[in-house]
C-alpha angles and dihedrals in degrees: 000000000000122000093272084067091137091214091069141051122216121205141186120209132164129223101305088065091069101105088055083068096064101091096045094048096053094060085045087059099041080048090062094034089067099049095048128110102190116016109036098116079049102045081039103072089036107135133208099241103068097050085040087060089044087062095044084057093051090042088063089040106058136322122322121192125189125183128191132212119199132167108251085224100074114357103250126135121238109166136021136179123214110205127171142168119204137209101269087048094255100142113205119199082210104188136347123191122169108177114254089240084065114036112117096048097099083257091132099038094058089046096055083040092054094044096058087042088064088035101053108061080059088063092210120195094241140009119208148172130192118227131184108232098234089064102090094166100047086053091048084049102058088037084070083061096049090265108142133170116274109178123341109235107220110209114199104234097206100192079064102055117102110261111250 
């Protein structure tokens, strides 16, 4: 279950690795759009670019840090792991996928290992991860790792306010 699993490959890459992340964010989104009450149509037509652009941001702001996982079979990737730490300290786990086939395999929890690995030599002021509430086992997952809820953000969902 460690990194030296010998049926998969772990990789760093930097920013210019970020298009290589697309297939694997858009199950992650059809991932969340499935377990959410109020904002699936929304999380649903989500596309990459934006948040593409959001990590580029990051990326001239401060360090950004992407690591692969691929089975060494075959050379596919089946999990990353978005990381950053920006100018004023503050370090972001910014998005984790591992695909459903391989969840179970330790995969997640070397990739969040090897993420504070790289954040903590920063010494950043903070180190946070955003959540939606619905995924209970992504949240007992990075409780595991001393993540705890701080505050919960409450987002209006106007297509389901009553018409006036």
């Amino acid at each position: 279950m460690p990194q030296d699993n010998p049926e998969f490959i772990y990789r760093e890459a930097g920013i210019e690795a970020i298009d290589a992340v697309h297939p694997l964010w858009h199950k992650l989104n059809v991932f969340h759009s499935g377990i959410s009450t109020y904002f699936s149509d929304k999380i649903r037509i989500r596309q990459f670019e934006p948040r593409k652009q959001e990590i580029i941001a990051k990326s001239k702001a401060g360090k950004v840090r992407i690591e692969f996982v691929s089975l060494a079979s075959t050379g596919e990737d089946v999990a990353y792991c978005i990381s950053s730490v920006g100018e004023a300290g503050v370090a972001e786990i910014d998005s984790v996928f591992v695909d459903e086939r391989f969840r179970r395999h330790g995969i997640g929890h070397q990739l969040l290992t090897n993420a504070l690995a790289w954040i903590d030599p920063q010494n950043p002021t903070a180190v946070i991860i955003s959540v939606m509430h619905e995924n209970e086992e992504a949240i007992a997952f990075y409780r595991q790792f001393g993540f705890f809820p701080r505050s919960v953000l409450l987002r209006q969902n106007k297509d389901l306010m009553p018409k006036k």
